[in-house]
ROSE-4610 file (N, C-alpha, C; in Angstrom, 1 decimal, always signed):
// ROSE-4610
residu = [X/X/X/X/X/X/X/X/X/X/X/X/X/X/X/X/X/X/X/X/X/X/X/X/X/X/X/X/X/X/X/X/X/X/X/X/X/X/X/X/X/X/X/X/X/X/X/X/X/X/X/X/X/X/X/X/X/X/X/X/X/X/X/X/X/X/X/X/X/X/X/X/X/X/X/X/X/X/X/X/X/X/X/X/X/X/X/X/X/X/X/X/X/X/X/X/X/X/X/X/X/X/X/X/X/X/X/X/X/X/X/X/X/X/X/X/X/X/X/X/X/X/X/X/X/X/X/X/X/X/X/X/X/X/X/X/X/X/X/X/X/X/X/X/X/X/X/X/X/X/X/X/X/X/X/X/X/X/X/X/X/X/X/X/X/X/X/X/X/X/X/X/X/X/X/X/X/X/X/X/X/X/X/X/X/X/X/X/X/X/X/X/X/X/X/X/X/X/X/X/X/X/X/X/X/X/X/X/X/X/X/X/X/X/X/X/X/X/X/X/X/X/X/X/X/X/X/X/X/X/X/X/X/X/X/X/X/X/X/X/X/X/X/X/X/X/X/X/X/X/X/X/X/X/X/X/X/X/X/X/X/X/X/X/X/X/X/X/X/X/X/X/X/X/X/X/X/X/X/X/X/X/X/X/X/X/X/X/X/X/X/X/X/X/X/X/X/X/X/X/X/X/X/X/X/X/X/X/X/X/X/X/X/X/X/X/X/X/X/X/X/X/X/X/X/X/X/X/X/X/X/X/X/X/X/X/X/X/X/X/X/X/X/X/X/X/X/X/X/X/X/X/X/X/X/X/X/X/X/X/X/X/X/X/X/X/X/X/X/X/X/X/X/X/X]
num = [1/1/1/2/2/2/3/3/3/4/4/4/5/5/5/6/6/6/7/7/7/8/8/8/9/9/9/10/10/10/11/11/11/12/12/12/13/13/13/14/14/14/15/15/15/16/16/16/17/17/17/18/18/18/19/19/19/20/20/20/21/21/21/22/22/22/23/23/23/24/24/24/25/25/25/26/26/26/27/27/27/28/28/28/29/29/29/30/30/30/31/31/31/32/32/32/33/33/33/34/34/34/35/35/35/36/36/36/37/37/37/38/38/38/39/39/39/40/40/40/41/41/41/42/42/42/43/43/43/44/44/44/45/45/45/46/46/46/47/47/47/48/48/48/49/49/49/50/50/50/51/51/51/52/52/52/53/53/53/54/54/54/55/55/55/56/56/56/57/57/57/58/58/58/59/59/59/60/60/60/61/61/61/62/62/62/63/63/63/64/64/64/65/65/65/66/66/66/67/67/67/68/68/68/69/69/69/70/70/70/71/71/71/72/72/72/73/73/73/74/74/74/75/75/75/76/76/76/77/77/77/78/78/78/79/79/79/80/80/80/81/81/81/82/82/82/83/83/83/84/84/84/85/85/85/86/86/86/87/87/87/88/88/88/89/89/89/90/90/90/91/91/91/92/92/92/93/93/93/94/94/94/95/95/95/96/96/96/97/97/97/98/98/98/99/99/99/100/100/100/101/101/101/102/102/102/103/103/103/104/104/104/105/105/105/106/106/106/107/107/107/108/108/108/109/109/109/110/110/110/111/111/111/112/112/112/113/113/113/114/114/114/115/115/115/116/116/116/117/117/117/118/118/118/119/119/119/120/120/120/121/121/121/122/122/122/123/123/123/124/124/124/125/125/125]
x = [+340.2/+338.8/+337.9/+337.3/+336.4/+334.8/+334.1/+332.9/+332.1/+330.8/+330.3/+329.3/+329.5/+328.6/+327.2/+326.1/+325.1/+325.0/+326.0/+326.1/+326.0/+327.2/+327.6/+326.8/+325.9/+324.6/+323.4/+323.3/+322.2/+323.4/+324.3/+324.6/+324.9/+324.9/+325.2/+323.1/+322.6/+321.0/+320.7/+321.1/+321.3/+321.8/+323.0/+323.6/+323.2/+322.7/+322.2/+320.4/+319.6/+318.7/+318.8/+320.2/+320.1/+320.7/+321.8/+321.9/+320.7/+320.1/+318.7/+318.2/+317.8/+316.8/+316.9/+318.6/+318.4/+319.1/+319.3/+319.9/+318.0/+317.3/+316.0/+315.5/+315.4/+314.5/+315.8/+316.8/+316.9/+316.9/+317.0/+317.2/+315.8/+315.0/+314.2/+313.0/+312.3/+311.0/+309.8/+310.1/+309.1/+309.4/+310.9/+311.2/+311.1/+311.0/+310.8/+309.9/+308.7/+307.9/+308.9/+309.6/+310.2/+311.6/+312.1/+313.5/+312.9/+311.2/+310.6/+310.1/+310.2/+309.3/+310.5/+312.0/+312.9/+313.1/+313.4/+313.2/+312.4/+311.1/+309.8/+310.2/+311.2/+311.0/+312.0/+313.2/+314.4/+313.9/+312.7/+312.3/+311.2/+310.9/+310.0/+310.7/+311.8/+312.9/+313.4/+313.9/+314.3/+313.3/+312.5/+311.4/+310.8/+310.9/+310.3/+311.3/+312.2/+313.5/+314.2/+314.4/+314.3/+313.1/+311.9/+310.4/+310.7/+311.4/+311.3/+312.5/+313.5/+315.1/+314.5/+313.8/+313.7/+312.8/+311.2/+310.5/+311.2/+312.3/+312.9/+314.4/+315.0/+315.4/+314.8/+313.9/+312.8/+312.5/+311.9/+311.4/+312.3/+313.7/+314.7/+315.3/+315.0/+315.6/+314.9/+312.8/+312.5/+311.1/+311.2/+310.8/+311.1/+312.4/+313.0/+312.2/+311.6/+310.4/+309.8/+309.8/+308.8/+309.4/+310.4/+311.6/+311.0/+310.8/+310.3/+309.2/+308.2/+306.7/+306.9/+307.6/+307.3/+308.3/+309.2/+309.8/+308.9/+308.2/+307.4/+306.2/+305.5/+304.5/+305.4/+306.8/+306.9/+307.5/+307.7/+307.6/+306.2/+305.0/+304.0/+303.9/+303.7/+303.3/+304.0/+305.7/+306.3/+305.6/+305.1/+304.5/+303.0/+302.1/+301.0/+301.7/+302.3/+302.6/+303.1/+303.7/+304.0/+302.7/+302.5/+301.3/+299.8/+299.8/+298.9/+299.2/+300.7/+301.2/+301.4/+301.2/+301.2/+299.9/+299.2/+297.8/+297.4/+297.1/+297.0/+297.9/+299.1/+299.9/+299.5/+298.9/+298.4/+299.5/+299.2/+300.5/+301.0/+300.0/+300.2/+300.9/+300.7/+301.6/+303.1/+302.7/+304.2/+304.6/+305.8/+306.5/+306.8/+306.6/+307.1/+308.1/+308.7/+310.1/+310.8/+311.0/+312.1/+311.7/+310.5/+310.0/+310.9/+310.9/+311.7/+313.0/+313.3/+315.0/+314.9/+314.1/+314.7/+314.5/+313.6/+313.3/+314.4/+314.8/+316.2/+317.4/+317.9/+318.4/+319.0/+318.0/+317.4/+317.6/+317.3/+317.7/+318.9/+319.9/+321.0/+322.2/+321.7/+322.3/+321.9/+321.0/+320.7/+321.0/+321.1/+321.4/+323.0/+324.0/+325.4/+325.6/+324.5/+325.1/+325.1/+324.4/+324.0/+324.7/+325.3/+326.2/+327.8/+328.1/+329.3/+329.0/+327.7/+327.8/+327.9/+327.9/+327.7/+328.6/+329.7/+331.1/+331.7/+332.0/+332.9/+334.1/+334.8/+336.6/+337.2/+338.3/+338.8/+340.6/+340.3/+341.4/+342.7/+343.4/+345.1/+345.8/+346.8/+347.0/+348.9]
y = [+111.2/+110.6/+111.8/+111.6/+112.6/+112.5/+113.2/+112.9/+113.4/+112.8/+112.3/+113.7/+114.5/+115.5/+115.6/+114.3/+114.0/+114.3/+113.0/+113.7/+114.7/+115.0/+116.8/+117.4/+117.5/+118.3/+118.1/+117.2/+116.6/+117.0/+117.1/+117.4/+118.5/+119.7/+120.7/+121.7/+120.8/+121.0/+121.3/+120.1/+119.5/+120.5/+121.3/+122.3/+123.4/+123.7/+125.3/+124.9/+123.9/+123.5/+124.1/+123.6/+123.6/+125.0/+125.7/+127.1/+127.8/+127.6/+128.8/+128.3/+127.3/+127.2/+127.8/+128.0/+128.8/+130.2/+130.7/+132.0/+132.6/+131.7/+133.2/+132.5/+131.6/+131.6/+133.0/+133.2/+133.9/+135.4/+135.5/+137.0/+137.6/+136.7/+137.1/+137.7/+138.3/+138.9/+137.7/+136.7/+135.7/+134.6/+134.6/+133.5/+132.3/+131.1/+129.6/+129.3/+130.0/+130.3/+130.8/+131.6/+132.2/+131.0/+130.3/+129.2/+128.3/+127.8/+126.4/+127.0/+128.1/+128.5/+128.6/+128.3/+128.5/+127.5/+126.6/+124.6/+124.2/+124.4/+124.1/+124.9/+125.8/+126.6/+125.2/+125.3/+124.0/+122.5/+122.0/+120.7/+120.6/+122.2/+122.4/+122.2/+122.5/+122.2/+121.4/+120.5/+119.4/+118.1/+118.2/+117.0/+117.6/+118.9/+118.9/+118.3/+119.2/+118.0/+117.3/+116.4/+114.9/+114.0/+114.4/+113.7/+114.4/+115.2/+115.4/+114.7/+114.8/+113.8/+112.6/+111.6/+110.7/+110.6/+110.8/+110.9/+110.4/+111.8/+111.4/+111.1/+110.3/+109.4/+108.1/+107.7/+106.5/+106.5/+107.4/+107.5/+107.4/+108.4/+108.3/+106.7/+105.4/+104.8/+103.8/+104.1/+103.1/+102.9/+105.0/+105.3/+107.0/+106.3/+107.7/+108.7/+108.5/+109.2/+110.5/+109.6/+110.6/+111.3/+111.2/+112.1/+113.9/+114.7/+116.0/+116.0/+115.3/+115.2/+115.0/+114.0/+113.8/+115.0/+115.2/+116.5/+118.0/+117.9/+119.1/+119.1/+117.7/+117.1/+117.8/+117.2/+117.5/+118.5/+119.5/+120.8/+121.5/+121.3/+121.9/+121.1/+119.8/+119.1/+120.4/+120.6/+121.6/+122.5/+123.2/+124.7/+124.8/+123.8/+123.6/+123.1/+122.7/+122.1/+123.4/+123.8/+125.9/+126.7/+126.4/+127.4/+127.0/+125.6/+125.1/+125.3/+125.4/+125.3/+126.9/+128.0/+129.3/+130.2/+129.3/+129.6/+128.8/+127.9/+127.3/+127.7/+128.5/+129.1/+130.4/+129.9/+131.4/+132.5/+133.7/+134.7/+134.5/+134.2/+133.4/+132.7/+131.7/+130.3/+130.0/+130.8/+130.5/+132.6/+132.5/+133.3/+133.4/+134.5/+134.6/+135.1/+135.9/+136.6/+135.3/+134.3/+132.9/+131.4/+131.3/+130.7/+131.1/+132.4/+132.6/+132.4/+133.3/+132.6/+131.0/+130.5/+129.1/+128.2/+129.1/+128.2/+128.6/+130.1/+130.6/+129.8/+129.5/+128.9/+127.6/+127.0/+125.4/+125.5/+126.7/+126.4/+126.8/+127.7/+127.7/+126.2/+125.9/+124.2/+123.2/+123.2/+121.9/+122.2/+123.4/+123.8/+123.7/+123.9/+124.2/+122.5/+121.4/+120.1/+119.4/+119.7/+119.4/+119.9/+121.1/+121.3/+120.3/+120.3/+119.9/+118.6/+117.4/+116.2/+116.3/+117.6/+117.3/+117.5/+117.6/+118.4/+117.4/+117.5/+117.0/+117.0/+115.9/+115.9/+115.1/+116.0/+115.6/+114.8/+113.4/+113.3/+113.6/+113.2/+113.8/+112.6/+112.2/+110.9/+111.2]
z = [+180.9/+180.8/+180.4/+179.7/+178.9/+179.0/+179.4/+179.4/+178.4/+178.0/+176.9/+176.9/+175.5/+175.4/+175.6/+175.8/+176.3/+177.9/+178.3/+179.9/+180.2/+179.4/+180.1/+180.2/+179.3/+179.1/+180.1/+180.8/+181.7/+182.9/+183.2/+184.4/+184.5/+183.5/+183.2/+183.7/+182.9/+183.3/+185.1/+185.2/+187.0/+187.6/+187.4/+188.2/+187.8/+186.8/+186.7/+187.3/+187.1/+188.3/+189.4/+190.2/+191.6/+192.2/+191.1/+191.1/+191.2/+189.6/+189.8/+190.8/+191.5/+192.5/+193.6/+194.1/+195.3/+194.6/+193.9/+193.3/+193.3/+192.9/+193.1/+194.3/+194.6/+196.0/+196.9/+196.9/+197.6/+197.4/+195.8/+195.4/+195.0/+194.7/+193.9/+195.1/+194.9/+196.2/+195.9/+195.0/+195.3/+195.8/+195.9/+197.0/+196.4/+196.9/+196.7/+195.1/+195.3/+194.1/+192.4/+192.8/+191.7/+191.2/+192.4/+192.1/+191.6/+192.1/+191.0/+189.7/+189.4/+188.5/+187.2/+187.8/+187.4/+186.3/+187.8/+187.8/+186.7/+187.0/+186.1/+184.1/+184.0/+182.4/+182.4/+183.0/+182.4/+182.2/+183.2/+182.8/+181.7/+181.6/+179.9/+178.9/+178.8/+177.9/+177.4/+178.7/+179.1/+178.3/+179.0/+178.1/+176.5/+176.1/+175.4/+174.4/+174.4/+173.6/+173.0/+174.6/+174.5/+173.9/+174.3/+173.8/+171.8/+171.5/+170.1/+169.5/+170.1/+169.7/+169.7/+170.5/+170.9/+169.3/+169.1/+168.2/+166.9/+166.4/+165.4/+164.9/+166.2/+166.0/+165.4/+166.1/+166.2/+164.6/+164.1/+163.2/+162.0/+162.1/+161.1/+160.7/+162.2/+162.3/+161.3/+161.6/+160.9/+159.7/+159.3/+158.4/+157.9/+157.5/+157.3/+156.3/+155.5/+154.9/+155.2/+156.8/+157.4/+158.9/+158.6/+159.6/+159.7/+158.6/+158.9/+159.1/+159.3/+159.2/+160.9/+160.9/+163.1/+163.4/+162.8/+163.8/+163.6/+162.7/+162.4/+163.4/+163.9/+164.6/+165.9/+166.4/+167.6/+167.8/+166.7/+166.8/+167.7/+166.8/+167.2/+168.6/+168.8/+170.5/+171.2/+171.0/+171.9/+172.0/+171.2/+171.3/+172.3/+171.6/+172.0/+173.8/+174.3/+175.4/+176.4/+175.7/+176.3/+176.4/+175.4/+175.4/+176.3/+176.7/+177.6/+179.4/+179.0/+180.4/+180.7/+180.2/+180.7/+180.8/+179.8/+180.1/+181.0/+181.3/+182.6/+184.0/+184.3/+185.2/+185.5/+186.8/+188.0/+188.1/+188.1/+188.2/+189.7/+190.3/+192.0/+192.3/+191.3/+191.6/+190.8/+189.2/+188.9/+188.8/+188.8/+188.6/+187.0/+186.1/+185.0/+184.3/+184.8/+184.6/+184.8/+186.1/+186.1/+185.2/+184.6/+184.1/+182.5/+181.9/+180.6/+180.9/+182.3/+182.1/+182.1/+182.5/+182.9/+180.9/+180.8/+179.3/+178.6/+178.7/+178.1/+178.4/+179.4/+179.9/+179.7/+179.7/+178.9/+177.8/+176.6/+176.1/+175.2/+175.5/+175.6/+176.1/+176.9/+177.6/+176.7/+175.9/+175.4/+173.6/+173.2/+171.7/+172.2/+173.4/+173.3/+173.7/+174.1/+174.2/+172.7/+171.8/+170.7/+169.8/+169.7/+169.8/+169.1/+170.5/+171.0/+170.9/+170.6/+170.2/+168.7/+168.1/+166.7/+165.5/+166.9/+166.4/+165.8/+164.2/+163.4/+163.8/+164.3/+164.3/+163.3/+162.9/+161.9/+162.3/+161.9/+162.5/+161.3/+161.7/+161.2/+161.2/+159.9/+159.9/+160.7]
């Protein structure tokens, strides 16, 4: 039984989550702060993503025209959404140094599930 390179990828998300979360709450000198700040870069990821896969899908499905135009749109939403969210982030409240791994992270896990759903197999008669 084989599981589905989507899944994998979202459970793969899930477990490096619950890894970083206690791998810096306990190593890191910021503690709890530094494991959500972890959490918080992978669910930046995470949604930004999905909210752009989703976009143009949608769009390829029902005006394919304008497939680069919304992925170019949810290019920028992503950026502008980073860039709101670190300027708005207290050096107090989020941790920065686990916030890059976590976005590194994220995104490593989500380019290697994409990946692996996008793998041509060639069958053999």
């Amino acid at each position: 039984m084989s599981i589905p390179p989507r899944t994998l990828r979202w459970l793969v998300l899930a477990a490096a989550a619950g890894i970083g979360l206690l791998g810096f709450a306990i190593v890191s000198s910021a503690g709890l702060r530094a494991g959500l700040s972890f959490v918080g870069g992978l669910a930046l990821v995470a949604a930004s993503f999905e909210f752009g896969a989703f976009n143009i899908r949608f769009v390829g499905r029902h005006a394919p025209g304008l497939t680069l135009l919304v992925a170019m749109l949810s290019y920028l939403t992503t950026a502008l959404a980073l860039a709101l969210v670190l300027v708005a982030s207290s050096p107090r409240v989020v941790d920065g140094p686990a916030v890059a791994v976590g976005l590194f992270s994220g995104l490593v896990i989500w380019l290697g599930g994409e990946l692996a759903a996008s793998r041509v197999v060639q069958e053999h008669p």
